[in-house]
C-alpha positions in Angstrom: 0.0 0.0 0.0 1.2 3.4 -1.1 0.6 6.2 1.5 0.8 9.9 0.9 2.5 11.9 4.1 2.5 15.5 4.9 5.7 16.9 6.6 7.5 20.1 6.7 11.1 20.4 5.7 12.3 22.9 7.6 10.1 25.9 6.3 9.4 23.7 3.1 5.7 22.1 2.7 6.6 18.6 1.1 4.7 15.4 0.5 6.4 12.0 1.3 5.3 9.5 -1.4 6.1 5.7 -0.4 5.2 2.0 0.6 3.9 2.2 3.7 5.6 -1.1 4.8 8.9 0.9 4.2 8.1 3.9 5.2 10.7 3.8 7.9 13.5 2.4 5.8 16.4 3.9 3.8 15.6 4.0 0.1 16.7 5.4 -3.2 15.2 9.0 -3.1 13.6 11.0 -5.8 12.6 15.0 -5.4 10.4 16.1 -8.2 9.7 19.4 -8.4 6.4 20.7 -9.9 5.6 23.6 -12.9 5.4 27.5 -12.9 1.6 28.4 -11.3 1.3 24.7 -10.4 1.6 22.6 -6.7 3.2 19.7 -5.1 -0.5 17.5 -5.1 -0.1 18.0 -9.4 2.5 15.8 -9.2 1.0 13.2 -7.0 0.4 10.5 -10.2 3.8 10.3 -11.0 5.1 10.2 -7.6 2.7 7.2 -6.8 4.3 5.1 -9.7 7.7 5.8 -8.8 6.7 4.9 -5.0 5.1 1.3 -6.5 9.0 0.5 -7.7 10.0 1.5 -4.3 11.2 5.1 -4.4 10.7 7.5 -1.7 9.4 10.7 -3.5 9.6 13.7 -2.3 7.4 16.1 -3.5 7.9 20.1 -2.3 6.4 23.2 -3.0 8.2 25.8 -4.3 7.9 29.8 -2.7 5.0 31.6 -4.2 3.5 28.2 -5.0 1.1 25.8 -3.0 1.4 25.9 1.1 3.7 28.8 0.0 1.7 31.1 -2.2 0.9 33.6 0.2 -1.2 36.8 -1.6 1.6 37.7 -4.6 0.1 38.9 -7.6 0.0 37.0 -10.7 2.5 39.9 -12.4 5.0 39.8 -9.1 5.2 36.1 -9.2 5.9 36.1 -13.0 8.8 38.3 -12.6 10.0 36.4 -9.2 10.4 33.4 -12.2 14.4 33.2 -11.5 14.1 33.6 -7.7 11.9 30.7 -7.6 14.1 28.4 -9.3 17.4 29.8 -7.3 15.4 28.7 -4.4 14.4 25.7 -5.4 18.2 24.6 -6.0 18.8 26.1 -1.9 15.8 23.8 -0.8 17.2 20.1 -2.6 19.9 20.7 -0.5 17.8 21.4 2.4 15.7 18.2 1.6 19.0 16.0 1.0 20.1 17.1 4.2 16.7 15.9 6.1 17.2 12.9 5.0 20.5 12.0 5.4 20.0 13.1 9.3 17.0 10.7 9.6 18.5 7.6 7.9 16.1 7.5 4.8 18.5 7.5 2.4 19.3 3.8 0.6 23.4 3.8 0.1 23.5 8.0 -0.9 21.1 7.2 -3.6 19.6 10.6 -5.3 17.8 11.4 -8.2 15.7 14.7 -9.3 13.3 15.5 -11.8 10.6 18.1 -12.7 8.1 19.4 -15.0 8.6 22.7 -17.2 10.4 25.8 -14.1 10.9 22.1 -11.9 12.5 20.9 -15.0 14.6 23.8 -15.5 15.6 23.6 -11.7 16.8 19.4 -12.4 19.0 20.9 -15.0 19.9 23.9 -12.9 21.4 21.0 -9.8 22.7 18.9 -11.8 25.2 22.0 -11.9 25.5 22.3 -8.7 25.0 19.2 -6.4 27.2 15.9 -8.3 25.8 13.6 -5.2 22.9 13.8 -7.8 22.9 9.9 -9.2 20.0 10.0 -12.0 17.7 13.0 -13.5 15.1 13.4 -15.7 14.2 16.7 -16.8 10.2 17.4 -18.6 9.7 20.2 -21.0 12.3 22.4 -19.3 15.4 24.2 -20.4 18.8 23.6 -19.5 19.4 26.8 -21.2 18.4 29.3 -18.8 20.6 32.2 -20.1 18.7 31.6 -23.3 15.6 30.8 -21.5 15.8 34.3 -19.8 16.3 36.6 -22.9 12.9 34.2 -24.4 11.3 35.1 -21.3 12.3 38.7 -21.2 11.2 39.4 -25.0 7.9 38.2 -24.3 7.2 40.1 -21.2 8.7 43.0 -23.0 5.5 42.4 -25.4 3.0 43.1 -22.8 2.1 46.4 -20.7 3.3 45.3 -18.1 6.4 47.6 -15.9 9.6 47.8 -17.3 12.9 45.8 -16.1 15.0 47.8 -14.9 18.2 47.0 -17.5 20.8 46.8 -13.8 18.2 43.8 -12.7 18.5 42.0 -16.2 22.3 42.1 -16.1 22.2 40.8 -12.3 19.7 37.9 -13.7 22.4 37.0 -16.9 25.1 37.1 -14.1 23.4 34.5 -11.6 22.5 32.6 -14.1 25.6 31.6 -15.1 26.4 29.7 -12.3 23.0 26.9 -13.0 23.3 27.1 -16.6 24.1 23.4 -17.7 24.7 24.3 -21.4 27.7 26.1 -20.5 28.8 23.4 -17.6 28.9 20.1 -19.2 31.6 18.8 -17.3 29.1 18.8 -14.8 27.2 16.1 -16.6 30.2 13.8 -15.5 28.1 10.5 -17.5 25.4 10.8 -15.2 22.1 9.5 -16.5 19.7 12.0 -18.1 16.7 12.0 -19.6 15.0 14.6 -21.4 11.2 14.3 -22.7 9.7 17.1 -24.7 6.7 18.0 -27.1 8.0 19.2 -30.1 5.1 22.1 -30.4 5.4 23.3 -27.0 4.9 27.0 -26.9 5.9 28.0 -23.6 9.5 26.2 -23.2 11.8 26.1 -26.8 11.7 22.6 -27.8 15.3 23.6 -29.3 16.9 24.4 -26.2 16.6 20.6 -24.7 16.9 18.8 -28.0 20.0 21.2 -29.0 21.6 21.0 -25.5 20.9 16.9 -26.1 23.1 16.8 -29.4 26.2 18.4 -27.7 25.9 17.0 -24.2 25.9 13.5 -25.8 29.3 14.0 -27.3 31.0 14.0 -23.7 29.1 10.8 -22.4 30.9 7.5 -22.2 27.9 5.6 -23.1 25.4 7.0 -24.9 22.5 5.3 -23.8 23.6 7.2 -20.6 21.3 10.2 -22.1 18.2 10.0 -23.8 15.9 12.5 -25.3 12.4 11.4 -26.2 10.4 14.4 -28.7 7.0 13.7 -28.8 5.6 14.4 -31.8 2.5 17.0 -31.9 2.9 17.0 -27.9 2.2 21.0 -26.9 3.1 22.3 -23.1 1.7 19.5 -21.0 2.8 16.2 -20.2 1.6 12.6 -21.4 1.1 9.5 -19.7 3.7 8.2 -22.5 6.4 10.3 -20.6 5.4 9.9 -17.1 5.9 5.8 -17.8 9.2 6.9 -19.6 10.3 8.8 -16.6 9.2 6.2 -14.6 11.4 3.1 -16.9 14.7 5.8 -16.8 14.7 5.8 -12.8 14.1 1.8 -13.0 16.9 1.3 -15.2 19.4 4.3 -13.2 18.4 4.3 -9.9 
């Protein structure tokens, strides 16, 4: 039996994910993180697959989302995009660190993966964090210098306030330091999978399946990264790639 538990992380609202006849032991973990506008509950299908091959999933809520939403405006959280995800790489580390103090983690086993901004963070620690064993990254971008100046020339379409240009060049400058595309060592042959509709509007299809054609020129074994483009697939994920997702972490993890 699968049960669904509701703990905080220090200040973080997560949900625990696992068989409840294990619920106690050390296993592999996984920390998927969920979409821009969306919550930790969204993700509770996948979560409950990855749990029935004997995962613990973590699933948080990211600030300005969820438990954490508090009364921002739809326009403030929009331009807080970049300051989400920052945080969101500060909290897996927070998580990680939970865990190890209680026990639950099976022999340092870790993997992360996300949906859209939560796949954009997976990319984002796989810079950072190389305890990271396995990832899969959803219709993100582990281009987000790119994914920024895409970002910016659509808001710049709208009425919305102007960016101040010193706050742009402080965003390009922080970014650099979670931008995959221009860290590969970082990759270091881990396992990564990337899953994306190829007539998404809101994340480039390019920037994944791009990063994908370089990135596989520094793995060992190829089969070590996989892309999967789904034909015709727009900005929301199938059951196809939750089940793909779901096979990668079996095969990795």
């Amino acid at each position: 039996m699968i049960s669904v538990s509701k703990i905080k992380i220090d200040n973080i609202p997560c949900l625990v994910i696992v068989e409840n006849e294990k619920a106690m032991e050390p296993l592999p973990i996984i920390t998927y993180f969920h979409g821009f506008t969306s919550a930790k509950e969204h993700d509770l299908p996948i979560a409950f697959l990855l749990a029935e091959e004997g995962y613990r999933v973590i699933l948080p809520d990211s600030i300005h989302h969820g438990e954490r939403e508090g009364n921002i405006s739809s326009l403030k959280r929009q331009v807080a995009f970049w300051d989400i995800v920052m945080q969101n790489v500060e909290d897996l580390q927070t998580i990680r660190a939970y865990l190890q103090a209680e026990n639950l983690i099976e022999n340092d086993k870790f993997g992360v993966a996300g949906t859209s901004m939560g796949g954009i963070t997976t990319a984002a620690v796989m810079v950072k964090y190389p305890w990271i064993d396995v990832a899969a990254v959803l219709m993100g971008s582990p281009k987000p210098s790119e994914f920024a100046t895409f970002m910016l020339e659509q808001y710049a379409k709208t009425d919305n306030p102007e960016i101040p240009q010193k706050e742009i060049d402080k965003l390009y400058q922080e970014l650099q330091s979670i931008d995959l595309s221009k860290n590969m060592e970082a990759l270091n042959n881990r396992p990564l999978l990337f899953w994306h509709g190829d007539k998404d509007p809101v994340v480039p299809f390019d920037h994944s399946f791009t990063f994908y054609q370089k990135a596989r020129e520094k793995y060992d074994r190829n089969k070590d990264i996989h892309f999967i483009r789904e034909k015709g697939r727009d900005h929301k994920v199938s059951r196809f790639a939750i089940l793909e997702v779901v096979k990668w972490f079996k095969k990795h993890l």
